[in-house]
C-alpha positions as CSV (number, residue, x, y, z in Angstrom):
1,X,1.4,14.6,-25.5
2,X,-0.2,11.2,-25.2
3,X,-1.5,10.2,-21.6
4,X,-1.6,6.3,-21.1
5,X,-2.2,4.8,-17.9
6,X,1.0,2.1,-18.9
7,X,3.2,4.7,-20.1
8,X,2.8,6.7,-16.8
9,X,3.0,3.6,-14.6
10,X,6.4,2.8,-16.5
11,X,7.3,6.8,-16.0
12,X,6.7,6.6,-12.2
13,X,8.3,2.8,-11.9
14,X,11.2,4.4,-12.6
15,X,11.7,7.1,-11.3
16,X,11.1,5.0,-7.7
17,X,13.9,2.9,-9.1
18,X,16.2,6.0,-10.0
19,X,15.8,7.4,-6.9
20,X,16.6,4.4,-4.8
21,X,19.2,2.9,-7.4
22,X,21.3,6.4,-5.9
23,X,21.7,5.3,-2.7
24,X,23.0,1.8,-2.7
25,X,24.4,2.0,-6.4
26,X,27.0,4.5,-4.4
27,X,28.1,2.3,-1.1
28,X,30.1,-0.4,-3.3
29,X,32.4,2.6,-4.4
30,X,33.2,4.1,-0.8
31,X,36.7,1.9,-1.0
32,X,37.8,3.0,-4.1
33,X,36.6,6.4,-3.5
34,X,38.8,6.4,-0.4
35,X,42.2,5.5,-2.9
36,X,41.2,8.0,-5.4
37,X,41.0,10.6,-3.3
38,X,43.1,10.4,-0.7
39,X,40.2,10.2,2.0
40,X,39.2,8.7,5.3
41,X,36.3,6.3,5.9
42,X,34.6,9.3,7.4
43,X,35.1,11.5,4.4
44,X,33.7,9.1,1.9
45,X,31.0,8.4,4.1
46,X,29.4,11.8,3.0
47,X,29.0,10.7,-0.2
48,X,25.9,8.4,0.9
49,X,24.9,11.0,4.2
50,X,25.3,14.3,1.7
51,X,22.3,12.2,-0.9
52,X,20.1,10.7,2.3
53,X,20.2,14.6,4.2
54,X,19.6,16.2,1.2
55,X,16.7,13.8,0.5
56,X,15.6,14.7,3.9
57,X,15.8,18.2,4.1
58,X,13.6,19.0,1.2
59,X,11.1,15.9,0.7
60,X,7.7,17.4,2.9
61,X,8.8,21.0,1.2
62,X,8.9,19.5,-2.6
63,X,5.3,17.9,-1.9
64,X,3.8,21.2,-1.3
65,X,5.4,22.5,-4.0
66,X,4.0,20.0,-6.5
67,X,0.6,20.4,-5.4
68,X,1.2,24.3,-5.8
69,X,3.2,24.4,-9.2
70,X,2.1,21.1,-10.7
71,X,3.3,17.3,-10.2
72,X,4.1,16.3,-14.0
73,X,5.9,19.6,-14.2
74,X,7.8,19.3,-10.8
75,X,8.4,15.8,-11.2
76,X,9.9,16.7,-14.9
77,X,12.0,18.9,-13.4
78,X,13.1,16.4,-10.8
79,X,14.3,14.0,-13.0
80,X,16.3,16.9,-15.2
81,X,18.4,17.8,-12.1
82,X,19.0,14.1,-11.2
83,X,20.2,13.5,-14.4
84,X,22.5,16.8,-14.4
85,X,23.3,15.7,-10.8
86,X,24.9,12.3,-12.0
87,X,26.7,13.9,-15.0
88,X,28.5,16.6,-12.6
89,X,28.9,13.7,-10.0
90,X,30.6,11.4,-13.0
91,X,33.0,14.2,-13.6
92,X,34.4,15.3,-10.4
93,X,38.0,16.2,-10.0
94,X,37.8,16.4,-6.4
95,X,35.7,14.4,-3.6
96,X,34.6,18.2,-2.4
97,X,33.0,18.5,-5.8
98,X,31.3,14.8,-6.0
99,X,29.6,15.7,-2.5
100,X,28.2,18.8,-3.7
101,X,27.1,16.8,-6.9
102,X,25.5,14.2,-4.8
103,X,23.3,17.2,-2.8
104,X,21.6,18.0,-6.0
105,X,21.2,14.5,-7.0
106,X,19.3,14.1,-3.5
107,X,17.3,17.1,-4.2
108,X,16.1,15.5,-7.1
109,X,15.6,12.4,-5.6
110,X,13.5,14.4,-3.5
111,X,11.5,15.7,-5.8
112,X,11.0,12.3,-7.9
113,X,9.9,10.2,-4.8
114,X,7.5,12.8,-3.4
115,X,6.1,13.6,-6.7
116,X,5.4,9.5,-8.0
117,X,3.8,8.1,-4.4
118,X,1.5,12.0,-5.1
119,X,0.9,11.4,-9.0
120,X,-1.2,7.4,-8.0
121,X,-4.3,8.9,-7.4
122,X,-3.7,10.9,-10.7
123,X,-3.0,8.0,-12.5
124,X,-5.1,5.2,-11.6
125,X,-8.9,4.7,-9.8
126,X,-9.0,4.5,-6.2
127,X,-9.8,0.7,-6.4
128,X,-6.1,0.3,-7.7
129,X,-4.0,2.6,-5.9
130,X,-2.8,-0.6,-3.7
131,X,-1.7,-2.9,-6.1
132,X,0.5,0.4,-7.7
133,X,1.6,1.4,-4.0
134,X,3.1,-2.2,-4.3
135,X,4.5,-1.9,-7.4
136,X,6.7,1.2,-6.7
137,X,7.5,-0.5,-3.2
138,X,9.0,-3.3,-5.7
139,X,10.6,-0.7,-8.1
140,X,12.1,0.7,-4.8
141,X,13.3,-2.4,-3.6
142,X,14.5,-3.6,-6.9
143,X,16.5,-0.4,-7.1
144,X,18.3,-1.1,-3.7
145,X,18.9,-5.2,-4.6
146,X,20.8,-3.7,-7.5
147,X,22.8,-1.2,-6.3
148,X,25.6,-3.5,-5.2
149,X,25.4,-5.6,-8.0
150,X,25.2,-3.2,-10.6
151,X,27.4,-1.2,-8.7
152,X,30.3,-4.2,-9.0
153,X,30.0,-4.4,-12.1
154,X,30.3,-1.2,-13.1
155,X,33.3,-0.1,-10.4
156,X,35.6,-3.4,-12.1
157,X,34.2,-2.5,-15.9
158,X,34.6,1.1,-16.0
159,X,35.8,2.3,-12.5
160,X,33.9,4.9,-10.2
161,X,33.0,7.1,-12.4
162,X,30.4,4.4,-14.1
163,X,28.2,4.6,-10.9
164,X,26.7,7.8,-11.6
165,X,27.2,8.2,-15.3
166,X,24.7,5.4,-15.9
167,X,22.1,7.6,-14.2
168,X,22.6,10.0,-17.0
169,X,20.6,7.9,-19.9
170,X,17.9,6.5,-17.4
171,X,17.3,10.0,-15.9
172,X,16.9,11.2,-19.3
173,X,14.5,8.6,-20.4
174,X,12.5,8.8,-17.1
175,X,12.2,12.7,-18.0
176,X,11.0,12.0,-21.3
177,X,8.2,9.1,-20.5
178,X,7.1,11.3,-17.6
179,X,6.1,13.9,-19.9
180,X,5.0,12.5,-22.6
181,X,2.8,9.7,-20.7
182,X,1.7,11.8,-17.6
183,X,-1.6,13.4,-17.2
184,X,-1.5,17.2,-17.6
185,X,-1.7,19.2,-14.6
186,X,-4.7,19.9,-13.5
187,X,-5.5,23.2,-11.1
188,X,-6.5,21.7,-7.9
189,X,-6.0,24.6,-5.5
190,X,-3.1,25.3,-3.2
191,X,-3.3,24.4,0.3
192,X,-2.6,27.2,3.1
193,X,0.2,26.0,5.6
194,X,-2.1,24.7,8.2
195,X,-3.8,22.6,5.8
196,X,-0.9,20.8,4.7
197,X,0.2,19.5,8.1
198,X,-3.4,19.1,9.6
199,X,-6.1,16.8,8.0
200,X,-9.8,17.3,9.1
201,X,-11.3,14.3,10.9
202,X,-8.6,12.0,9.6
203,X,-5.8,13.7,11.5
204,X,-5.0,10.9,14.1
205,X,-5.2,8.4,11.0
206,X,-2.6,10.4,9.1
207,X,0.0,10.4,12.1
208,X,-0.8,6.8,13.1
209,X,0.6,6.1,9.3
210,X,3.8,8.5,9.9
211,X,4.5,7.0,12.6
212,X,4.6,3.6,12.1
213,X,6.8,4.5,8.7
214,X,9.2,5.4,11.0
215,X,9.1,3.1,13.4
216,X,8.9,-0.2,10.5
217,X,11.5,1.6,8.3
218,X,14.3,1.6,11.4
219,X,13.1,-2.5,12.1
220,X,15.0,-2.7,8.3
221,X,18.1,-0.8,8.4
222,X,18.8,-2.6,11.2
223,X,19.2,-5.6,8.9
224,X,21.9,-3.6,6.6
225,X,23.9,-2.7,10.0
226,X,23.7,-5.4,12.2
227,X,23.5,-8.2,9.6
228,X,27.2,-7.9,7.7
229,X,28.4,-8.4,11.3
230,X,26.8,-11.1,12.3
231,X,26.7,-13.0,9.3
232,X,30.8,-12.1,8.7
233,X,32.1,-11.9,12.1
234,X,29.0,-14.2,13.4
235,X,29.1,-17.3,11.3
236,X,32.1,-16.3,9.4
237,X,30.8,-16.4,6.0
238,X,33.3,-14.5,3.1
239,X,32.6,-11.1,1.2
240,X,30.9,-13.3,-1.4
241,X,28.5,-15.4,0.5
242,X,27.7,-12.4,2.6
243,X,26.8,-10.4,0.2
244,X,24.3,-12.9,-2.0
245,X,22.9,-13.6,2.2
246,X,22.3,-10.2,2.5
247,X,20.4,-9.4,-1.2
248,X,17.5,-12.1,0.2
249,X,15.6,-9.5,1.7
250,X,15.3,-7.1,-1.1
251,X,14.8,-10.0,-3.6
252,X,11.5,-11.2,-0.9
253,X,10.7,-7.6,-1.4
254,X,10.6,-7.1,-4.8
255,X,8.9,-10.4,-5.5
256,X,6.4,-9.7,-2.7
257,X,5.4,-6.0,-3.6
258,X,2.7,-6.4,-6.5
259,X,0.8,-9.6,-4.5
260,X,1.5,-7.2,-1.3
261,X,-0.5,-4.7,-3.9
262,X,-3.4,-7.0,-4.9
263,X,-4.0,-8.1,-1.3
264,X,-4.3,-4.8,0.0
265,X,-6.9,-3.9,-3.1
266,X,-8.5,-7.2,-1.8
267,X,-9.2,-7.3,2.3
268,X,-8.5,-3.7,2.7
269,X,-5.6,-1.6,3.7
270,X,-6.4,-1.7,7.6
271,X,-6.4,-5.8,7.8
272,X,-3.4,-5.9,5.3
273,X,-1.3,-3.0,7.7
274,X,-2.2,-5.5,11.0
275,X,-1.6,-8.5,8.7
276,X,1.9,-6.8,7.7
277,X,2.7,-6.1,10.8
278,X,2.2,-9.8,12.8
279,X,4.8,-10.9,10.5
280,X,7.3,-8.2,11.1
281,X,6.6,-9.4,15.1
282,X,7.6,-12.9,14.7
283,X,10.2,-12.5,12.3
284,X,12.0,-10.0,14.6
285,X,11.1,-12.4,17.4
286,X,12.9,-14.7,15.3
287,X,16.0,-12.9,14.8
288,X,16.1,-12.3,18.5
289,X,16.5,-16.1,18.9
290,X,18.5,-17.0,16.1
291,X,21.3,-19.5,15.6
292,X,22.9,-19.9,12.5
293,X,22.8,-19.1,8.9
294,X,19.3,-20.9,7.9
295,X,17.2,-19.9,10.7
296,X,18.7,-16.2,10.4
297,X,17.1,-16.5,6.6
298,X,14.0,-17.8,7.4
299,X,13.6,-14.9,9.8
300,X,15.0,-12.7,7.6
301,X,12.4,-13.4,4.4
302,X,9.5,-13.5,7.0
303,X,10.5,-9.9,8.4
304,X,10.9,-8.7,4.6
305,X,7.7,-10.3,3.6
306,X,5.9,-8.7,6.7
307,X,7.5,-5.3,5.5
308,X,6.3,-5.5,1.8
309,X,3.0,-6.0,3.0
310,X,2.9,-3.0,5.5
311,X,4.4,-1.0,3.3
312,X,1.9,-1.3,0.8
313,X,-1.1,-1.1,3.0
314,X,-0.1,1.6,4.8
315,X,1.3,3.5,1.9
316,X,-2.3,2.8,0.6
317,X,-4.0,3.8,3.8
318,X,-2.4,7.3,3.7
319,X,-2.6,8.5,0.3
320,X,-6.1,7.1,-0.4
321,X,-8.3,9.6,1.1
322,X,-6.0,12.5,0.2
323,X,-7.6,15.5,-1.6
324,X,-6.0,15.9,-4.8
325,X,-4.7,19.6,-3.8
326,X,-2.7,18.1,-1.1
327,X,-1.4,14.6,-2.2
328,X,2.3,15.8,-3.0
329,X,2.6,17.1,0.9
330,X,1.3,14.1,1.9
331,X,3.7,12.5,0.1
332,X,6.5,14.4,1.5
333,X,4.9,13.7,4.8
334,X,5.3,10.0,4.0
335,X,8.9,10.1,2.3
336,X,10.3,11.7,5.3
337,X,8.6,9.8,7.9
338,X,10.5,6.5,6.6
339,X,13.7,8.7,6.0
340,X,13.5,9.4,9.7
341,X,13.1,5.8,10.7
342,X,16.3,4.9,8.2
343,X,18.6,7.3,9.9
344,X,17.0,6.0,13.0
345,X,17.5,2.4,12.0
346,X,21.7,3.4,11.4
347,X,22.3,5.3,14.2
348,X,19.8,4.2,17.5
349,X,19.7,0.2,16.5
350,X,23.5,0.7,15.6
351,X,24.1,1.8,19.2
352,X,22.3,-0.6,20.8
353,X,24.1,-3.5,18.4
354,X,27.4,-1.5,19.9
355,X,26.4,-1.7,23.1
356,X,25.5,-5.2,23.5
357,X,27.9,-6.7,21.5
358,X,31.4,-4.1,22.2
359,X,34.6,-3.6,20.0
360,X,32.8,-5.8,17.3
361,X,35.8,-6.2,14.9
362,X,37.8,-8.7,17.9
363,X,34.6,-9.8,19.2
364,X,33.6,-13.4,19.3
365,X,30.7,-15.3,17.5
366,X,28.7,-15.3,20.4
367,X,29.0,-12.0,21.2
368,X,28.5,-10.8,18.1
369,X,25.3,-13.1,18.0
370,X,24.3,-11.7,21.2
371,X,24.3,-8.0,20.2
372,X,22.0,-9.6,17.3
373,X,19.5,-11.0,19.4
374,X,19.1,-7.5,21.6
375,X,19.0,-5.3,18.9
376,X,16.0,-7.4,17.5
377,X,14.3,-7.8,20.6
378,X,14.3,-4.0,20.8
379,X,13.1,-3.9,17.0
380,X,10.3,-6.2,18.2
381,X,9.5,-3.5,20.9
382,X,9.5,-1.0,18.1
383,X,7.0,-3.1,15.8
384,X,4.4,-3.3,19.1
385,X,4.8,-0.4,19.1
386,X,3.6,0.5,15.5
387,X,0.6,-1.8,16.2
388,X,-0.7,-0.2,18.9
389,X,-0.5,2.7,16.5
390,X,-2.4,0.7,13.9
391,X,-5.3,-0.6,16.4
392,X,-5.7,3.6,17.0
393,X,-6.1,4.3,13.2
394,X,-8.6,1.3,12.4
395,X,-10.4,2.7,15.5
396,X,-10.1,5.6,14.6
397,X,-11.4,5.4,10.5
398,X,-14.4,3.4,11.8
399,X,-15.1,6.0,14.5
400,X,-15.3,8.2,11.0
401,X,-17.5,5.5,9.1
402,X,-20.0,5.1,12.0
403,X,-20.7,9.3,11.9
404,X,-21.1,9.8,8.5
C-alpha cells in the first residue's frame, strides 16, 4: 500500500461524487419507473426518500464508528456496499426490491460522506483543509449537475436499469484507490458517548456550524422545488430550456468550490462564513423581487456563489479544530445537519410556496411568481438567521483566543 496525498484526494473526490451522483442520477427515472412497474407518483417517490432516510438515519452513527473501527477501513467498506447496492438495484424484478436496494445504497452513502469530510485532516495539513473542503463541495455539486444529464442519457441508451449499474465500476474503483492511496489507520482512541456530542470550550462554535448547515442547506432545495414551477408554469419556458435554467446553480457551484477553498485558506474561515453568507442575503433578497428569466439567473448564481463559499468556510470552521479521535462523528454531525435542512428545504419551503401560490398546476404566472417571491423572503429570514448564528461563533472563538 502506497499513501499519496493525490491518490487520496482523487479516492475521497469521488467517493463525494458517488455519493451525491445517487441522488439526482435517480429523479430522471421516476417516470419510467412509474410504466415499468405499474406504480403511482407516490410509490416511485420512495426510490429517492428510501436513499435520503437511509442516509439520514445512520450518518452521525457511521462517524462514530469510523473513529472507533478505522476511517480507511470503514470508508472501504462503504464504498463495497454502494457498489453491491447498485448491482442489486440494477437487477430488480420488482419496485419492492429496488427500494430495499436503494436503503443499502444510502447506507453506504452514509458511510462514504461521513468517512471523506473525517479522513481531510488525515490527509492534508491544517493550512489546506479549506481549499480540500471546497473541492469535495465541487465533487458534490458536480455529482448533482450530472445526475440529470447523465441520467438522460443513460435512461434513452440503455433504459433504467443503466442508472445504477454505472455505479458498479466507479464504486469499485473508488474502493480500490481508497485503499491503496489512503493513509493507514492510525489508533487515535475512541470517544465515550458524551464526548462525541459535546466539545469542550468549542461547544457553542460546533452548534453555531450545525445550525447554520441546516438552515443554508433548506435556502437551496428550495431552488429545486420552487424553481421548475416558476420557471415552467412562471415564464413558461419548455422541459428543455428548464432544465439547462435549472443546472446554472450547480455549474456556479462546482466552478466556485476550489476558489471558495483558496479564499477560506486565505482570510480565514470566520470572514469567508460572514462573506458567504451576505451573498446568500441579497441573492435571496433578489429572488424575492424577481421578474423574469434573467434577473431570476443573476439571483440565482449569486445565491449559489454565496453558498459555495459558506459551505466551504463553514465546513472548514467545524472540522478544523477536531481531535483526530472524534473527526468521523463530527462528520456525521455535519452530514446530517445539511440532510436536515434538505428535507426541510422540500417539505417547510414547499408548504409555504403551496400556500402562497395555491393549486399551482392551473395557477397563473403571477401567482406562481408570487409564491416565488414569499418563499424567498422567508429564505432570507432563514439566512439572518444563520448570521446571527455566525456573529455568536466568531464571538465566541475569539472569546477562546483571548483566554488562552
Amino acid at each position: 500500500m502506497h499513501t499519496s496525498p493525490r491518490g487520496s484526494l482523487v479516492a475521497l473526490s469521488l467517493s463525494m461524487l458517488l455519493a451525491s451522483l445517487g441522488t439526482s442520477i435517480a429523479n430522471v427515472g421516476l417516470p419510467r419507473l412509474a410504466q415499468v412497474f405499474d406504480a403511482s407518483f407516490h410509490a416511485v417517490q420512495w426510490v429517492v426518500l428510501a436513499y435520503l432516510l437511509a442516509i439520514t438515519a445512520v450518518i452521525v452513527n457511521a462517524g462514530g464508528l469510523g473513529d472507533r473501527f478505522g476511517r480507511r477501513r470503514l470508508l472501504v467498506m462503504g464504498l463495497l456496499l454502494f457498489t453491491l447496492a447498485c448491482a442489486l438495484c440494477g437487477v430488480a424484478p420488482t419496485l419492492e426490491w429496488l427500494i430495499g436496494a436503494r436503503i443499502l445504497q444510502g447506507l453506504g452513502a452514509a458511510v462514504m460522506m461521513a468517512m471523506t469530510l473525517g479522513m481531510v485532516g488525515d490527509t492534508v495539513t491544517k493550512e489546506r483543509t479549506g481549499r480540500v473542503m471546497g473541492l469535495l463541495g465541487t465533487m458534490s455539486a458536480v455529482g448533482t449537475a450530472m445526475g440529470p444529464s447523465v441520467g438522460g442519457v443513460l435512461l434513452g441508451v440503455w433504459g433504467w436499469r443503466a442508472l445504477f449499474l454505472v455505479g458498479v465500476p466507479l464504486g469499485v474503483l473508488a474502493a480500490a484507490l481508497a485503499w491503496r492511496y489512503l493513509p493507514v489507520d492510525r489508533q487515535h482512541g475512541t470517544a465515550t458517548s458524551r464526548e462525541a456530542f459535546w466539545v469542550p470550550l468549542r461547544e457553542p462554535a460546533l452548534r453555531a456550524g450545525l445550525a447554520m448547515s441546516a438552515l443554508v442547506s433548506a435556502v437551496i432545495m428550495a431552488t429545486f422545488v420552487v424553481g421548475p414551477f416558476y420557471l415552467s408554469h412562471g415564464l413558461g419556458l419548455d422541459s428543455a430550456a428548464m432544465g439547462l435554467t435549472m443546472a446554472v446553480g450547480p455549474c456556479v457551484s462546482a466552478l466556485n468550490g476550489l476558489p471558495a477553498g483558496h479564499l477560506t485558506d486565505r482570510f480565514g474561515s470566520q470572514r469567508m462564513t460572514l462573506t458567504g453568507l451576505g451573498l446568500m442575503a441579497f441573492g435571496a433578497l433578489s429572488l424575492s423581487l424577481a421578474a423574469g428569466l434573467l434577473a431570476y439567473l443573476a439571483s440565482l448564481i449569486l445565491l449559489t456563489l454565496g453558498y459555495s463559499l459558506f459551505q466551504a468556510a463553514n465546513n472548514t470552521a467545524v472540522m478544523s479544530d477536531v481531535a483526530a479521535s472524534r473527526r468521523g462523528t463530527i462528520s456525521g454531525l455535519l452530514n446530517l445537519s445539511r440532510n436536515l435542512g434538505l428535507i426541510v428545504g422540500a417539505s417547510g419551503l414547499g408548504a409555504v410556496f403551496a400556500w402562497a401560490s395555491p393549486d399551482v398546476t392551473h395557477a397563473t404566472g403571477q401567482a406562481v411568481a408570487n409564491g416565488l417571491h414569499v418563499t424567498f423572503a422567508v429564505a432570507l429570514a432563514l439566512i439572518i438567521a444563520a448570521s446571527t448564528f455566525a456573529w455568536r461563533r466568531h464571538s465566541a472563538v475569539n472569546g477562546l483566543q483571548n483566554t488562552r
